[in-house]
VMD Tcl script that draws the C-alpha trace (Angstrom):
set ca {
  {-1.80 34.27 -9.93}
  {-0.95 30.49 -9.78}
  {2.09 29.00 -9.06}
  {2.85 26.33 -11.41}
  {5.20 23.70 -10.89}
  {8.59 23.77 -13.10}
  {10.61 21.03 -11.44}
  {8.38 17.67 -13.39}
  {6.66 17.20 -15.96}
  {3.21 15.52 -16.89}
  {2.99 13.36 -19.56}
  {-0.16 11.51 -21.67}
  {-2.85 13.69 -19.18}
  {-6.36 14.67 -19.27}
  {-6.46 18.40 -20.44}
  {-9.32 18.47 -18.08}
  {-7.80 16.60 -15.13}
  {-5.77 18.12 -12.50}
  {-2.13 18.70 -13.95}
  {-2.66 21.72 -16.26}
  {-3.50 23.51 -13.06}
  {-0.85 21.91 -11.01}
  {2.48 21.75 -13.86}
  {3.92 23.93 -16.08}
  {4.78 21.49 -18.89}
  {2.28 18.80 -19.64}
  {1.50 16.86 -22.89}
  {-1.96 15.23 -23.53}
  {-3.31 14.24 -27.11}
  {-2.87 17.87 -28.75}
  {0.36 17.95 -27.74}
  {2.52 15.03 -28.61}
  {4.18 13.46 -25.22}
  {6.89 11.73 -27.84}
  {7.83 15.14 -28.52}
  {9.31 15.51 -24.81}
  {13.08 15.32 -24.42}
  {13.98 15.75 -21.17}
  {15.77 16.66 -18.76}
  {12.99 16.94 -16.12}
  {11.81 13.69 -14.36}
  {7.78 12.83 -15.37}
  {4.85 11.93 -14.27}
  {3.44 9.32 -16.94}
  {-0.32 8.07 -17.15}
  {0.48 6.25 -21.20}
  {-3.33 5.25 -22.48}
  {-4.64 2.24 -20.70}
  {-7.21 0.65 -23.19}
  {-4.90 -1.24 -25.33}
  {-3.71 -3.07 -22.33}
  {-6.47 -4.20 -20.19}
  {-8.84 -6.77 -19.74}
  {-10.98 -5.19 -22.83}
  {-7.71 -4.45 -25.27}
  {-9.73 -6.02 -28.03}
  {-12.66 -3.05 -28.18}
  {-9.35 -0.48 -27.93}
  {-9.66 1.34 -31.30}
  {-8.54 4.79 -30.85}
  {-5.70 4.78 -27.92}
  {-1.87 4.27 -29.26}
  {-0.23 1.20 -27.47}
  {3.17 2.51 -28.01}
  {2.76 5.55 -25.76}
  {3.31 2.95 -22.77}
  {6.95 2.14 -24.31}
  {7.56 5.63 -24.76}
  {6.66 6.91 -21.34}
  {8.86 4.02 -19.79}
  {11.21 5.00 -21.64}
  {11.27 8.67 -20.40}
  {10.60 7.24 -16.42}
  {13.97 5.27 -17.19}
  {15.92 8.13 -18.73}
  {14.91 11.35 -16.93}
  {13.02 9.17 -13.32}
  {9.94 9.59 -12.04}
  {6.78 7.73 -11.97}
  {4.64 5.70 -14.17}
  {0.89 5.33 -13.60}
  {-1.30 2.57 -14.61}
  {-4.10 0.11 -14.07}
  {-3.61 -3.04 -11.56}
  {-3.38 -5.67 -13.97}
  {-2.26 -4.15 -16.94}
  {-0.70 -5.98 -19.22}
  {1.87 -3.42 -20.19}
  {4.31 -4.02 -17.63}
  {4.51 -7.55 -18.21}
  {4.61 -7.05 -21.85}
  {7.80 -4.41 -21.47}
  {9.55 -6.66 -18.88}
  {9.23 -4.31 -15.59}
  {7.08 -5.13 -12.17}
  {5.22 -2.34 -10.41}
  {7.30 -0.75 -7.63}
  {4.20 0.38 -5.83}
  {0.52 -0.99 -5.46}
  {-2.10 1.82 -4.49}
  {-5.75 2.50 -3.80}
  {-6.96 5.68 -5.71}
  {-9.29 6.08 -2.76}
  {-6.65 6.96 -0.40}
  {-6.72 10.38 -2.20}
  {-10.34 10.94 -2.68}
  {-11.35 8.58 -5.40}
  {-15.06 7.88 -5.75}
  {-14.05 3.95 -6.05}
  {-10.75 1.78 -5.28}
  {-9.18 1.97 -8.04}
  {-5.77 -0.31 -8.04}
  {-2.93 1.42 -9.23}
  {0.39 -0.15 -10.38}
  {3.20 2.16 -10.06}
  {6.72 1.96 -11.49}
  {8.79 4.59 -10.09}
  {12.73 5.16 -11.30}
  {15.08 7.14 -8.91}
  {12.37 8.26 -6.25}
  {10.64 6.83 -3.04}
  {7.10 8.12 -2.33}
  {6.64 11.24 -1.20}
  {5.49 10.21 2.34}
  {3.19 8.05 4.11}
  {0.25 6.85 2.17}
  {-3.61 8.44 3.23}
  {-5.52 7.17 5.29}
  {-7.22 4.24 3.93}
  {-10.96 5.31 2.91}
  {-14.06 3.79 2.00}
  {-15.47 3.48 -1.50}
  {-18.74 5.34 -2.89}
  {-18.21 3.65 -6.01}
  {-17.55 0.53 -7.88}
  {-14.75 0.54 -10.94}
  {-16.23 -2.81 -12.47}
  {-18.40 -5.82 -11.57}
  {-16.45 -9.23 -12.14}
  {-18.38 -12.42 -13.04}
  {-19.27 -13.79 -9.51}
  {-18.77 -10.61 -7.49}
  {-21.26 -9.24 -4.84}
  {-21.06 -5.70 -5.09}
  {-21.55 -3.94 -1.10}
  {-24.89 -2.50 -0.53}
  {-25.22 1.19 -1.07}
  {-22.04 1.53 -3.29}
  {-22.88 2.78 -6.93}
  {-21.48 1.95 -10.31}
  {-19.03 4.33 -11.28}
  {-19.52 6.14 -15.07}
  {-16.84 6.06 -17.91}
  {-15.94 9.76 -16.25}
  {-15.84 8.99 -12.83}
  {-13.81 5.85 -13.22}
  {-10.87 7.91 -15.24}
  {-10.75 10.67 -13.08}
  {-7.38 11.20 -11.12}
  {-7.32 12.94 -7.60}
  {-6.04 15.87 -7.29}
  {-4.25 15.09 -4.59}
  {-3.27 11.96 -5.66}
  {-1.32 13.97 -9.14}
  {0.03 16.23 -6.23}
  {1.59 13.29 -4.46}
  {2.55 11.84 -7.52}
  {4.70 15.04 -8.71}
  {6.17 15.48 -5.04}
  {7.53 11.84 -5.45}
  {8.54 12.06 -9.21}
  {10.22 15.50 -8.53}
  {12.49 13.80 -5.60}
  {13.81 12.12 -9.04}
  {15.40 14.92 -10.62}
  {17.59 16.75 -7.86}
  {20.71 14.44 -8.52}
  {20.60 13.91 -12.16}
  {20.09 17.60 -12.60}
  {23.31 18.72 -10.11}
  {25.38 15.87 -12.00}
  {24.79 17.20 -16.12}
}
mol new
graphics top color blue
foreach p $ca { graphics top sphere $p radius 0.5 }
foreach p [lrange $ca 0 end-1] q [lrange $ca 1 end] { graphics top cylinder $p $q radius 0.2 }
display resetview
């Protein structure tokens, strides 16, 4: 029997990532995030495609989840996830708290991470700084190191296990106060 966590919640996840075997309450498509209403802090990963570099080809992904899930990082605390570079945070008038390498946690490539966390520190030292196995994406002009691979659509979406571990320990340091003071 698993224990699932009950203190945070995930929201806008991959059913087949790691937080339906790590959280008791998470919302991906199927199940509407906007439909969350509190009063536990979240984890938010809001669809990135309608904010980065190649916004234009985004058909499919809503760009108002990324409003919504700052919203609920504001209200409730916790931590929102999301691309370096995204134009999101710029676009909603907020700076990432916290710049990370994917890596660090077992990511196949870099991956830059912008974090925006409300109410909570991170939960700890960072990992160990790692080497890549993969590349994200080749930019105009950039040598790619020899023997590191191009990363699929899959690999490049894939979040860590224990990187969604470290982010619930920090969003959960969120909630403690707000809960003791309702």
């Amino acid at each position: 029997m698993s224990c699932l966590r009950t203190d945070v919640v995930a929201l806008y996840v991959d059913p087949l990532g790691p937080y339906p075997r790590l959280v008791a309450e998470w919302y991906d498509e199927t199940r509407d995030a906007r439909t969350y209403a509190g009063p536990l802090p979240v984890v938010a990963h809001p669809p990135c495609g309608p904010w980065g570099r190649n916004s234009f080809a985004c058909t499919k992904q809503d760009a108002g989840a990324f409003a919504h899930a700052l919203e609920m990082v504001q209200r409730f605390g916790g931590i929102l996830e999301h691309p370096e570079g995204s134009r999101a945070f710029a676009a909603h008038g907020i700076w990432p708290t916290e710049v990370v390498d994917q890596v660090r946690w077992g990511h196949a490539c870099r991956k830059r991470t912008w974090l925006y966390a409300v109410r909570c520190m991170p939960a700890g030292p960072l990992p160990p700084a790692r080497a890549p196995t993969h590349w994200c994406r080749k930019r105009p002009g950039q040598v790619v190191p020899s023997g590191i691979r191009m990363a699929s659509k899959q690999i490049r979406r894939r979040t860590p296990p224990a990187f969604a571990v470290w982010l619930l320990d920090t969003a959960a340091k969120a909630g403690a106060p707000a809960r003791e003071a309702a």
